[in-house]
Every structure is written in C-alpha cells, then in structure tokens.
C-alpha positions as CSV (number, residue, x, y, z in Angstrom):
1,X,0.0,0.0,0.0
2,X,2.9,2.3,0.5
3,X,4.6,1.8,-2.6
4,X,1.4,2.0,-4.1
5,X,0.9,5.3,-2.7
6,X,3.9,6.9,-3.1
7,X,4.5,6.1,-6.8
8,X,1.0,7.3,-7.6
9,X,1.6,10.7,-5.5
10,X,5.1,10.9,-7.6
11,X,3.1,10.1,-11.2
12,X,0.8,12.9,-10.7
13,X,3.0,15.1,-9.6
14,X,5.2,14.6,-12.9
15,X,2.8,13.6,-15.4
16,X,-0.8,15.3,-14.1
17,X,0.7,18.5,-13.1
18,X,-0.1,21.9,-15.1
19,X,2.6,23.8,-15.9
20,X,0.8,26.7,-14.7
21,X,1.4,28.5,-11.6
22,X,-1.0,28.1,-9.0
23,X,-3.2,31.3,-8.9
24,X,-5.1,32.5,-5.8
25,X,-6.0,36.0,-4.8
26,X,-3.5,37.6,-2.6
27,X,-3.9,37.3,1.0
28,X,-5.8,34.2,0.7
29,X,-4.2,31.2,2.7
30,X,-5.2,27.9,1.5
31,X,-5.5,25.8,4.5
32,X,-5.6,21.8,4.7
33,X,-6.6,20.7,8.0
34,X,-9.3,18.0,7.6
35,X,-9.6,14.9,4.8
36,X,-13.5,15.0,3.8
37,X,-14.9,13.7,0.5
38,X,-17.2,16.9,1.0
39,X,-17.9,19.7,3.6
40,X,-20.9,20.0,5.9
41,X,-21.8,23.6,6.7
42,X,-21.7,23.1,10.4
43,X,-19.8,25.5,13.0
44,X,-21.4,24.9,16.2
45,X,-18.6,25.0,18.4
46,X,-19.8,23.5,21.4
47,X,-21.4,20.5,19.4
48,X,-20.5,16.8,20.5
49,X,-18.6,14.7,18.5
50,X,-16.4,17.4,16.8
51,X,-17.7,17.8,13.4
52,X,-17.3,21.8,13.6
53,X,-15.7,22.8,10.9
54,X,-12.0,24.3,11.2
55,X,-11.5,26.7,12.8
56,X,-14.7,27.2,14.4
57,X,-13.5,26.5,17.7
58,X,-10.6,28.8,17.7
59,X,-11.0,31.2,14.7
60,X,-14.3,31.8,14.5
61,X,-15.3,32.3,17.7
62,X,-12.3,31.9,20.7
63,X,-11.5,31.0,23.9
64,X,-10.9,33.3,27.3
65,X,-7.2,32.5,27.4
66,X,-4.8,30.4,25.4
67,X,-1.9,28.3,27.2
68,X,0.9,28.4,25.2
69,X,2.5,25.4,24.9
70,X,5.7,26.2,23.8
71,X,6.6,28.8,26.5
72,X,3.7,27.3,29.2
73,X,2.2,30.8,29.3
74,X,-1.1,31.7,29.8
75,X,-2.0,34.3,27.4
76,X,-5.1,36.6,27.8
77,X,-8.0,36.5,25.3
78,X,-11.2,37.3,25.7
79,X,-10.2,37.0,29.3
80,X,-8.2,39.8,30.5
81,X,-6.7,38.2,34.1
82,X,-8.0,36.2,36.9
83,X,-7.7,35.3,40.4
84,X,-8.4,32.6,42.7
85,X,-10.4,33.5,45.9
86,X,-11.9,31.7,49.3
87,X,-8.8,29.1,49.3
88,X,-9.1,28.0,45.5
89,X,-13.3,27.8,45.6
90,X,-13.9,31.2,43.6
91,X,-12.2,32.0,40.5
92,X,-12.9,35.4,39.2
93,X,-12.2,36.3,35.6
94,X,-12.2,39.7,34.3
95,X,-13.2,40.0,31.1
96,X,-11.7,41.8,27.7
97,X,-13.3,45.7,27.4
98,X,-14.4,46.9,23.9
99,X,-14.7,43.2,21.8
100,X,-17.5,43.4,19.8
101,X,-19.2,40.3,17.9
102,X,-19.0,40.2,14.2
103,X,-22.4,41.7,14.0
104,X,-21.5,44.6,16.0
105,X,-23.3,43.9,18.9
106,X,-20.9,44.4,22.1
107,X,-19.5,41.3,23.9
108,X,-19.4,41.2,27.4
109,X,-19.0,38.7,30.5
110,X,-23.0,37.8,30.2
111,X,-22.0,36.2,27.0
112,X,-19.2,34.4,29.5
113,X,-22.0,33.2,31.8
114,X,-24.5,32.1,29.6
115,X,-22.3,29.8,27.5
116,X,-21.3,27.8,30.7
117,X,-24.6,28.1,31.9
118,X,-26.1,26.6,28.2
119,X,-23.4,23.6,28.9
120,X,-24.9,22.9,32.1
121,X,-28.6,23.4,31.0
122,X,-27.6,20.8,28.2
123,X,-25.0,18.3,29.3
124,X,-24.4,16.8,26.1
125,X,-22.8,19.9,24.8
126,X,-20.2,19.3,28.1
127,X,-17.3,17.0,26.8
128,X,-15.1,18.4,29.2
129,X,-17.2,17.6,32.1
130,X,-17.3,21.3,33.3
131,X,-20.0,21.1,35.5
132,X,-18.4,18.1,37.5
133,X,-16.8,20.4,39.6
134,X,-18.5,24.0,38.9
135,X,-21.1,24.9,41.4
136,X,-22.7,28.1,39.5
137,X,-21.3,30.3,36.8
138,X,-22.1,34.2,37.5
139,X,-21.6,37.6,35.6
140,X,-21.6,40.1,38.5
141,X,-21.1,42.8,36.2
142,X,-20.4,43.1,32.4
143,X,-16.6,42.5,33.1
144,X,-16.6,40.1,35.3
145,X,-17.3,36.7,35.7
146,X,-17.3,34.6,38.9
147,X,-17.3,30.5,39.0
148,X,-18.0,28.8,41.9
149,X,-16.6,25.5,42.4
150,X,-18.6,22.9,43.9
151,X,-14.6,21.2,45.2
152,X,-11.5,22.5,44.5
153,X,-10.0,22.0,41.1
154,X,-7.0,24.1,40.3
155,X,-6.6,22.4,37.0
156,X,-10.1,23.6,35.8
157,X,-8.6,27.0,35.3
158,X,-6.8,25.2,32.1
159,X,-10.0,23.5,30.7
160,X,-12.7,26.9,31.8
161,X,-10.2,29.1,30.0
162,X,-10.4,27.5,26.7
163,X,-13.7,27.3,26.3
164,X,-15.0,29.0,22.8
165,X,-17.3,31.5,24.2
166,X,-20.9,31.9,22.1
167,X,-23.0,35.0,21.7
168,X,-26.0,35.1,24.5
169,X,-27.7,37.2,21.8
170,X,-28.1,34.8,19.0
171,X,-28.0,31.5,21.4
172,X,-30.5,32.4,23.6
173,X,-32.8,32.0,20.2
174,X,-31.8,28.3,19.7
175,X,-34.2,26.0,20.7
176,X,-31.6,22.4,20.7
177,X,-28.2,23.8,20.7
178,X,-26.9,20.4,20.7
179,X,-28.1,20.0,17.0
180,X,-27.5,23.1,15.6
181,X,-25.5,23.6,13.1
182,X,-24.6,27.2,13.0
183,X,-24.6,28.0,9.2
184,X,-24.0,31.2,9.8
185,X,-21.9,32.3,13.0
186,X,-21.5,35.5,14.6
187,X,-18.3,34.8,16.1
188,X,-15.6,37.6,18.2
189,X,-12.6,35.3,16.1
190,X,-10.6,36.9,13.2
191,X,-12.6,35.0,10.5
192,X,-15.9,35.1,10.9
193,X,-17.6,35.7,7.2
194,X,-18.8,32.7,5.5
195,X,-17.6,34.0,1.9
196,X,-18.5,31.4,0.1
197,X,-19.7,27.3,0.8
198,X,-19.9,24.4,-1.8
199,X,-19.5,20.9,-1.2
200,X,-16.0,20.6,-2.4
201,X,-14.6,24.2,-1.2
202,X,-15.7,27.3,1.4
203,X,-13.6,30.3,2.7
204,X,-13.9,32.6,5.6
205,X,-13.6,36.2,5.5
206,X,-12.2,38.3,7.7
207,X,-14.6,39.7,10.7
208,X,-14.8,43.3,10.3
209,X,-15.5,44.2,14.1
210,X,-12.0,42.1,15.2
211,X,-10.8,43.4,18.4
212,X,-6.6,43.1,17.4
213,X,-6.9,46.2,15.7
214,X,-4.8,45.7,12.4
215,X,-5.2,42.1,12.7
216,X,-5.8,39.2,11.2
217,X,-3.4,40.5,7.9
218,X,-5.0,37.7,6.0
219,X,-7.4,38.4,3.8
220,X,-9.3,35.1,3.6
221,X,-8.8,31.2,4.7
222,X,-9.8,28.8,1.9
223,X,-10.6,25.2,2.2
224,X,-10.9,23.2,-0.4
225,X,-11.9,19.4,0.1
226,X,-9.4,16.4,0.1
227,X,-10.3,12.7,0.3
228,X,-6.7,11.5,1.4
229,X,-3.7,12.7,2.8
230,X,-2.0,11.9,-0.4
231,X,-4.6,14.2,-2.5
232,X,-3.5,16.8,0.4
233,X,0.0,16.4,-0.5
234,X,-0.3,16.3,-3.9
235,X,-1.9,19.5,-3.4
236,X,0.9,20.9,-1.2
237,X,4.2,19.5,-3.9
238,X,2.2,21.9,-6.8
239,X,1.9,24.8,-4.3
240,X,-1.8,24.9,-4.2
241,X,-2.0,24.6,-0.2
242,X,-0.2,27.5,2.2
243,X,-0.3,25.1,5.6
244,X,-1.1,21.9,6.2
245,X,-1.4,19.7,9.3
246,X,-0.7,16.7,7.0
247,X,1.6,13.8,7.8
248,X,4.2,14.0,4.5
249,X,6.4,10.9,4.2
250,X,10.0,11.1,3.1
251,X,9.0,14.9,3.3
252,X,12.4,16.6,2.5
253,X,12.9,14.5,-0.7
254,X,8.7,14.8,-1.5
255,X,8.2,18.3,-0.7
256,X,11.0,20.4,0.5
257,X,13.1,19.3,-2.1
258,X,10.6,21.2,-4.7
259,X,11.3,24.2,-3.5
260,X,14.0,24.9,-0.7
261,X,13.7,28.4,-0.4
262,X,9.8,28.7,0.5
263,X,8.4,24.5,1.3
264,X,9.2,23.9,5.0
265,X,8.3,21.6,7.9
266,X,8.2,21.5,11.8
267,X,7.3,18.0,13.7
268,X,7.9,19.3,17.8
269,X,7.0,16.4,19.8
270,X,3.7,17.2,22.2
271,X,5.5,15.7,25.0
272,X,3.0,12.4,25.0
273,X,1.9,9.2,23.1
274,X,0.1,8.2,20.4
275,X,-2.4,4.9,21.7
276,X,-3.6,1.7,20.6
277,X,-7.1,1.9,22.7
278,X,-8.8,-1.1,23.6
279,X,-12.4,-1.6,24.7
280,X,-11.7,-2.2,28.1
281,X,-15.6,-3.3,29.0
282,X,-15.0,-6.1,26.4
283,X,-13.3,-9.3,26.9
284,X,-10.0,-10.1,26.3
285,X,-9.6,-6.9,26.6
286,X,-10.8,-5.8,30.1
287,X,-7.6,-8.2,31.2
288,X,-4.2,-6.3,32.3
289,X,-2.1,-9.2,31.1
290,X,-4.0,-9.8,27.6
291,X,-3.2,-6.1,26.7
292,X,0.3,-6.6,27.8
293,X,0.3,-9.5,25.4
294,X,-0.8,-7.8,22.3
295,X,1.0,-4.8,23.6
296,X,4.8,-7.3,23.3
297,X,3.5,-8.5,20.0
298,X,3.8,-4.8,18.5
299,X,7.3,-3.9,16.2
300,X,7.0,0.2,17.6
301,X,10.7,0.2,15.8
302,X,8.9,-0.9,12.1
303,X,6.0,1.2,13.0
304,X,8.7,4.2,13.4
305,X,10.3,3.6,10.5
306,X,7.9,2.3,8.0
307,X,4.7,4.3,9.2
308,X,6.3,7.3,11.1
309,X,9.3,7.8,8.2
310,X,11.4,8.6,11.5
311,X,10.3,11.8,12.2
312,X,9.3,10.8,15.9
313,X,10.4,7.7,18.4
314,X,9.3,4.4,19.9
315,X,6.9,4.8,22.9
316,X,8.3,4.8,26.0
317,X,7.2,2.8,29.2
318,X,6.0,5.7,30.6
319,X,3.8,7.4,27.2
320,X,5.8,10.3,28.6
321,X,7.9,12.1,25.3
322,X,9.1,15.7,24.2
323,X,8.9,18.9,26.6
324,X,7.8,16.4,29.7
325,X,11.1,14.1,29.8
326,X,12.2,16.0,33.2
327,X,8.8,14.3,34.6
328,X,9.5,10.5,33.7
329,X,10.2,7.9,35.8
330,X,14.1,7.1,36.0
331,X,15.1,3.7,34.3
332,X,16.0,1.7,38.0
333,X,12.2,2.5,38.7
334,X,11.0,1.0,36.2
335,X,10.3,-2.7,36.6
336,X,8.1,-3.8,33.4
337,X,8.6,-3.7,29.1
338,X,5.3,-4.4,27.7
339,X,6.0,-1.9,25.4
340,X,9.2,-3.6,23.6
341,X,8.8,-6.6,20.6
342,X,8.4,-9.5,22.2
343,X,6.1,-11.8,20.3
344,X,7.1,-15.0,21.6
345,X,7.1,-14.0,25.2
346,X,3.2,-13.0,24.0
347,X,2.2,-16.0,23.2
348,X,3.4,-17.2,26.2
349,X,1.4,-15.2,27.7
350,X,-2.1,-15.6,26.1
351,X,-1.2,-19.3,26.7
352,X,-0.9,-18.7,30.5
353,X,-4.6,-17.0,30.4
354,X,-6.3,-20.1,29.0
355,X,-6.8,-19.3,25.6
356,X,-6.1,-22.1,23.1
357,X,-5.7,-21.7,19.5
358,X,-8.7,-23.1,16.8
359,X,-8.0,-25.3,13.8
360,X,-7.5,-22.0,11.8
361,X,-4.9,-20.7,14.0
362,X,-6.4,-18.4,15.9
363,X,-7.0,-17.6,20.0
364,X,-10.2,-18.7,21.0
365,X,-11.3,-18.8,24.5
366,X,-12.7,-21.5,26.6
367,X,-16.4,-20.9,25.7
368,X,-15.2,-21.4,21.4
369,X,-15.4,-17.5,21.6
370,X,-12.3,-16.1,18.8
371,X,-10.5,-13.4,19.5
372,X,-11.0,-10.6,17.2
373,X,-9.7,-6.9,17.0
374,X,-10.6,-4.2,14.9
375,X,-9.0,-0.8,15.0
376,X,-10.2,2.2,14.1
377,X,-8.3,4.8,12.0
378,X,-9.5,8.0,10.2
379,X,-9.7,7.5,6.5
380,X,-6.9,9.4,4.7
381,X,-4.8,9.4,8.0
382,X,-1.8,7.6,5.8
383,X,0.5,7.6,8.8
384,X,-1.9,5.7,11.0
385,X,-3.2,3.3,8.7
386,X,0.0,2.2,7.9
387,X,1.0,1.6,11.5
388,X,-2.2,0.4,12.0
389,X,-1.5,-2.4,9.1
390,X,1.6,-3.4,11.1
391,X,-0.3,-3.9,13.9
392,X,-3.0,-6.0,12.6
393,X,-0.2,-7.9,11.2
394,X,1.7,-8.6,14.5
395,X,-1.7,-9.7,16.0
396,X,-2.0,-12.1,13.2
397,X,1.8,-13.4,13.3
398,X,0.4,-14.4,16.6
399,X,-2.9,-16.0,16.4
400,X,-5.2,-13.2,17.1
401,X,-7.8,-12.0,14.0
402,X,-7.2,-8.4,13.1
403,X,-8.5,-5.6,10.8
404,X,-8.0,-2.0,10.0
405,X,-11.3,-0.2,10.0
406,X,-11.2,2.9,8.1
407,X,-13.7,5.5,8.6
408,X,-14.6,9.2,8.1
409,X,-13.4,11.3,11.0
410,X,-17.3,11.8,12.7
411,X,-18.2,8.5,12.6
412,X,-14.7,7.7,13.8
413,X,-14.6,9.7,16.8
414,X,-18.5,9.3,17.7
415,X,-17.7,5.2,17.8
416,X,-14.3,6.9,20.3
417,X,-16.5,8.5,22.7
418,X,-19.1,6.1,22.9
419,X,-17.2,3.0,23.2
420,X,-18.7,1.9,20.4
421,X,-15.5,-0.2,19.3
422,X,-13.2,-2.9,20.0
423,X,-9.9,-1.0,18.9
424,X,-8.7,2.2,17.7
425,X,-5.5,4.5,17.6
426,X,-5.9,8.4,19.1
427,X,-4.2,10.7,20.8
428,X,-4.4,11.2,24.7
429,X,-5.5,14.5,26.4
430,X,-2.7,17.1,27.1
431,X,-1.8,19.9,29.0
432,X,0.9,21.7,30.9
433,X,2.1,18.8,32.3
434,X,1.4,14.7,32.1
435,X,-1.0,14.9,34.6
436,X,-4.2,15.1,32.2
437,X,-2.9,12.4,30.2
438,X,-2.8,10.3,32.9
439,X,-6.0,11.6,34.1
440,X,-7.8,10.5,31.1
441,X,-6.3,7.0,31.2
442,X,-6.9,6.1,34.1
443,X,-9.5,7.9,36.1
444,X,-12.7,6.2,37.1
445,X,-14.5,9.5,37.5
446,X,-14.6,9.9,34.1
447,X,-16.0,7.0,32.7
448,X,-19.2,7.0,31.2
449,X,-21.7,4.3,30.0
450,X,-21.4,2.4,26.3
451,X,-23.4,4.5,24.4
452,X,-22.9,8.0,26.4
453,X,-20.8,10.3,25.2
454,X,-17.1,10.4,26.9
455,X,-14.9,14.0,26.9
456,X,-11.9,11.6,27.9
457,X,-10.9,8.0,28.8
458,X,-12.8,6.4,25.7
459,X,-11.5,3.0,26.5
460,X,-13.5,3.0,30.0
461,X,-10.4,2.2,32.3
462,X,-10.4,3.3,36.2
463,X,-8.7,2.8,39.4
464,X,-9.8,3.8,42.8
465,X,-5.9,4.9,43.5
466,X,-5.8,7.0,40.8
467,X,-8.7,8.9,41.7
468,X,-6.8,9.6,45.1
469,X,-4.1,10.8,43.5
470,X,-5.9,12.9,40.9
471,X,-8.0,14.4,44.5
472,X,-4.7,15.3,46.0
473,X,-2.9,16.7,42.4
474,X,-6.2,19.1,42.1
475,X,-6.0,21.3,45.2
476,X,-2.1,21.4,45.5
477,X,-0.1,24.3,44.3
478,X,2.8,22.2,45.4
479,X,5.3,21.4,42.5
480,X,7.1,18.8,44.7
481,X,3.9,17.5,45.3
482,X,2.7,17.5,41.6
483,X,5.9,15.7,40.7
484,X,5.2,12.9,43.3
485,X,1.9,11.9,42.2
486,X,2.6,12.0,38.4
487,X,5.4,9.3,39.4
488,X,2.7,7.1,40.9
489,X,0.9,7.9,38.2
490,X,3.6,6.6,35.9
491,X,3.7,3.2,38.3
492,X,0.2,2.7,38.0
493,X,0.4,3.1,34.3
494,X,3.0,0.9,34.1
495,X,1.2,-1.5,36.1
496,X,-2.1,-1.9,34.6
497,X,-1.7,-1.1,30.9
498,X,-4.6,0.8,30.3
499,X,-3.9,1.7,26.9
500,X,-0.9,0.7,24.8
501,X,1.4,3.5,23.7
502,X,2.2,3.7,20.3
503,X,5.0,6.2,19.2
504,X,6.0,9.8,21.1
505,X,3.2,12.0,19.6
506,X,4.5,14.6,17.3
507,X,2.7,17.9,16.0
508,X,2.7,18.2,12.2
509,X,3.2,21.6,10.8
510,X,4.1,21.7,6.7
511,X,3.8,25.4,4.9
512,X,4.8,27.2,2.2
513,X,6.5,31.0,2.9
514,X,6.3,31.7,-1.1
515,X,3.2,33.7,0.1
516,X,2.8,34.2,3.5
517,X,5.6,35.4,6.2
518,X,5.9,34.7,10.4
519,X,5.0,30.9,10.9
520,X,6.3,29.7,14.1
521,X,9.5,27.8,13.1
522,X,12.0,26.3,15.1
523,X,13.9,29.3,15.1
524,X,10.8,31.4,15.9
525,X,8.9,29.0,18.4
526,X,5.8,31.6,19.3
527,X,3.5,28.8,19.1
528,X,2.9,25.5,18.1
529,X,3.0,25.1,14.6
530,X,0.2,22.4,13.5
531,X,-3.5,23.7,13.0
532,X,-4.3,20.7,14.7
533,X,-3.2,22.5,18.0
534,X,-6.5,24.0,19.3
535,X,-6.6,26.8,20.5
536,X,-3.1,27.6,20.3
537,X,-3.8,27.9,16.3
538,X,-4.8,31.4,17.0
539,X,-1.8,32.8,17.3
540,X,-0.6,31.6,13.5
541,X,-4.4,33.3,12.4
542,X,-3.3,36.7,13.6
543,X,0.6,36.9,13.4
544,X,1.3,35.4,9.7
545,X,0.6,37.9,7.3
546,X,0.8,38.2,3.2
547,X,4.1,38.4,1.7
C-alpha cells in the first residue's frame, strides 16, 4: 500500500501537473486541515462529537485564554486576568473591554456566563465535564465573571479558559443547541464571514469588528476538500496549499526538495503518546495481562520507521515524550517492558490466560469465543493506517484475527467516545504537564456508560488509587507534590496497561513562505505550529501575514 501510494503521488506530480502557476488572490491562505470527501456547513462550536468545521472553535469564535505550549504561558484572550479566591473555591475572571461580535453587537462577561450556563442546562454539549466540579457560573457585572466550584480543582482554570465563548444574543434563540449547526456564526474570532460554501470548497472572511486592531493581515482562509492525505499532498508539492497539518512521508525528498527556499516543515514532539485503545468493557480486553500480550506482540521500531518515516520515536514505558522528559520515571524504577517486541514471550502469555488456539490458528477462549480486534483509523490518515497495518499484522503473526477499519473522522470519533469499538488508535489528552494524560487514562471519574458520550478515557479504564491521586494533584499548588503523584501515576500506568502507547506523539506543521511570512518555526517558536493545536492555532491566524 505504500509503494502503491507513493508512486501514484510521484506520477501525478510529474505527469498530471499543469505547468501553470497556481493562482489564488492575494492574501488568501489555502488551509488543509481535515480529509473529507465533502464539507458540511456546520460551525457549532460547542457541538458533540467534533464535526465543527475548522477553525470554528478557535477562529471563529475563541477562547478566554490560550496556554501556550511552547513557552507554558497563559496568554489573555477574551479573558483579560483572573484570580483565585476563598482558598481556590472562587475564581474570578475579568473580562476583555471593547470586543464586539462580528455583528457589532458588544460582547461582554453575560456572553461568559451564559455559555457555561447553556453547557450545564444541556449536558451533552459538556465534553469536558465542566459542570463536575462547577457549582454556578455568575456575571456580577459586564466585566466580570465569577465560577463557583462545587470542590477545588485548580486544573479547571486550564480546561474553563479554553472554552470557545458563544454570543448570548443569537444562542438564547436556539431552541436544541446540541443539534444546531450554526450556518451562519456570529463569532468575536478573526474569521468570521462565510464567503463562500460548496460541497468541495468554502472560505472565511475576515470579521470586520475584530478586536486586534490591524489584525488578522490575511485576507481570507480557503478550504478546499481532500479525500486523502496523499490528494492533500499532492496538493501541497504543486503549491496549491499554504499550511497543512498533514503527515508528508520522506517529506524533504517529496516536498522540501521542490522548492527549498519557500516549502518547509516543523514535527515538535507534544510531550506524550500516540495509543492503541482497547475496549476495556469487552473481553480479552478488560484483562491487564492480555493487553500486555498484544502490547509485546507490536514492532513500535517498524512502526517508526515504515509508518512514522522517523520523524518521531518508539513509545516509551512511561507514554511520557518531548517537553515532559524532566517528569519520567528514571530507568531503575521502572520494573516492566510491555511496550518492547516480544512476540514469543506474548504468546506465552495468552497461553498462561487459557486461551487455546482453533484449527484456523487463531486464539479462541474456553467458551469457542475467537479473539477478534478491529481498530479504528481516520480514512486518509496515511500515517496511521499504515501503523495500523503493522499492527494488525503482528496480531496475526500471533494467532489473534485483526482488521484495520477505516472511517470518516465523525463517525470515527463518535464510535471513540461512545465506546462503540473494539480497537482504535488516538491521541491522549494534554496539557501543561502529564498529569491530564494520565488523568484521562486512568481515572474512574470519568468514565461513562457504552453508548454516552465520553470527553476523555474512551477506552472506559479506572482505578480507585488514581482517583486519590488525581483528588490530592487538584487542590495542591505544590510542584514537589505535583511531581510525586505524576510518578505514581507513571507506576500505576506501568502496572495496569490501560492503553498501549504507540510512538511519542509529534505535532505536524508543513507550509509554504512563497506567500505568506511569520510561521512559528524552530527558530521562531511563538506557538505550536500544526493547526491541529486547538486553541493555540490562534496565534498563527493573527501573526502570519501576506508576503
């Protein structure tokens, strides 16, 4: 499939290619961030399941503050400052003076208050379980908002800050905001103005009542629709996309190589894992040592080379990578390697549980029952489906039935958060520090029921001790502290395999300066570079401007 691929990608390029040069208006960035055969016009940004449209979430409308992952800043948006009150019960946040919404109408801290206050009235819309630990959400005056927690949670601040924030003016009028679409958005972002929407292309205008005075420089976004990553590419080699968060394989020789001066690239590493989830409410798979098994029958080093064209690294024990190395566990603590090749010590393993193998080879348990696994991958995703591929091919090498399911990103994700799967690869929440990824593993608190949306920990996974932990790391302002219990964490991890790490998770950034000037680089690090990095994308939507 890779060779197949590849020599298709490098036979349009050279043979399908017009020799003329790409025209586009100036100031319009061509943006490829999602692979869809063709767009639905939906920008609800507080809609389950994620099928917003880029950037609706950060662009469109935005957040009250923005962490900055590459400096671990916070960075005042919509939010102006904030302070913590009554021994870290009462947050108060102090809201940005003259923002108006992109129909003029003025924004204001009511606009704060109703959005949290439209999560809580309809819980579906709250993925990231806001109102577990929020009491009451309060404008006391047009500037200010106070929260009221219902315990302490310090690292709310993080999750309440990025909230997009909707107009009370507009969303006061919609009767089931958990189905609306939003065709049209009234948004504070920097690109607010549905130009123009087709099934195969739209763009967004600039909002003409943007707060950054002299900002966004763009002119327009445009989106046009690819199927695959390698139509995405394809797209980027004849110089018809400006920035991409596409996975590129052997991208110097594929697209740097076209044209040094103006194609570059920027993979930083997020400072976690990618994962192999398993359902954990299904058998095998709710047993520790049956996903340690199929855990030892994965080659992360092929995956790393073959899928991963070397541009990240092998898991680690710990899913710890990047930016958070100073938090891992050091090597003498570390008393397991599920997470290095060893097939034969699988086997062994699946053996010791009772399974047996059938007259075709595969495990079977002791009711007859075969073991199957089917993972999940986004349709287009190259990268993954290819690691994916070696995966299923490990599992058969050793006796266990294995697919790659391929599906469109919704449908994808939905089947994530319900639990409506028996295997998938994702990401893993982050953060400032490890402690949400671990958090999401493992944390009992937030598991919901088959069928009910989950915000995190799709692969319904808790302990009891983690919960203790995550109590203790939420009202602590205590580094040393913070420090300890992430260790645990890591033991715990370590110890009951709740998902299987894949390869250190890197961001992918790929653009083109023939046009457009001031992407973060590694040389200019303001921000991270993908526009998969939500809502830290903001920053590349108002500091790159037109050449």
């Amino acid at each position: 499939m890779k060779l197949i691929n590849t020599v298709l990608l490098l036979f349009l390029f050279f043979h399908g290619c017009s020799n003329n040069e790409y025209q586009v208006e100036k100031g319009v960035m061509t943006i490829s961030k999602e692979q869809t055969q063709s767009w639905v016009r939906n920008f609800n940004p507080l809609a389950p399941g994620a099928n917003a449209r880029w950037p609706s979430i950060a662009g469109i409308y935005e957040p009250l503050f923005i962490t900055n992952s590459m400096t671990s800043k916070v960075v005042p948006w919509l939010g102006e400052s904030y302070k913590w009150k009554k021994e870290n019960r009462v947050l108060i946040i102090k809201t940005r003076d003259n923002v108006r919404w992109s129909d003029g109408k003025p924004y204001s801290a009511y606009d704060v208050e109703f959005t949290f206050n439209l999560k809580k009235k309809f819980p579906a819309l709250d993925g990231t379980g806001n109102w577990k630990y929020l009491k009451s959400v309060t404008a006391v005056d047009s500037n200010h908002v106070e929260f009221i927690f219902s315990r302490i949670y310090v690292p709310g601040f993080e999750v309440l800050a990025g909230q997009p924030i909707v107009p009370k003016h507009v969303w006061s009028n919609v009767d089931d905001p958990v189905k609306y679409t939003d065709p049209n958005p009234i948004g504070t972002g920097p690109f607010t103005e549905i130009v123009k929407f087709t099934n195969q292309v739209w763009e967004l205008g600039k909002n003409p009542n943007y707060w950054q005075k002299g900002k966004p420089k763009i002119n327009k976004l445009r989106f046009p629709a690819f199927l695959s990553n390698e139509q995405a590419t394809l797209a980027l080699i004849k110089g018809e996309v400006d920035w991409s968060g596409n996975f590129i394989p052997a991208i110097d020789r594929i697209f740097v190589s076209k044209d040094p001066e103006h194609n570059k690239y920027w993979f930083p590493k997020s400072g976690g894992s990618i994962f192999l989830y398993l359902n954990t409410t299904q058998a095998p798979f709710d047993n520790i040592d049956f996903r340690k098994a199929i855990s030892m029958a994965i080659d992360r080093e092929l995956i790393t080379k073959v899928a991963m064209y070397d541009y990240t690294s092998p898991a680690h024990q710990t899913a710890i990578s990047g930016s958070f190395l100073n938090y891992r566990l050091s090597t003498e603590n570390i008393n397991e390697s599920w997470v290095g090749f060893h097939p034969k010590q699988s086997v062994e393993k699946i053996k010791s549980l009772g399974y047996k193998k059938n007259s075709s080879g595969y495990w079977e348990d002791s009711t007859g029952k075969e073991v199957q696994i089917s993972i999940g991958i986004v349709s287009g995703w190259a990268d993954w489906i290819r690691a994916g591929q070696i995966i299923s091919k490990n599992l058969e090498d050793i006796g266990i039935r294995s697919r790659v399911k391929t599906q469109d990103f919704g449908a994808w994700f939905n089947d994530l958060q319900t639990g409506e799967f028996s295997g998938a690869i994702a990401w893993a929440e982050s953060g400032a520090n490890p402690f949400p990824m671990y958090e999401g593993l493992m944390a009992s608190k937030n598991i919901k029921p088959v069928g009910e949306h989950a915000g995190t920990n799709w692969h319904r996974f808790g302990l009891s001790e983690v919960d203790s932990l995550v109590s203790v790391f939420e009202v602590t302002s205590d580094d040393i502290m913070k420090n300890k219990l992430i260790y645990r964490m890591q033991e715990l991890f370590i110890k009951s395999a709740p998902a299987i790490p894949l390869f250190a998770d890197p961001t992918w950034g790929v653009y083109s300066t023939k046009r457009f000037k001031n992407f973060p680089s590694e040389d200019n690090p303001y921000a991270q570079i993908s526009p998969n990095k939500t809502p830290e994308n903001l920053f590349i939507l108002t500091e790159v401007e037109p050449k």
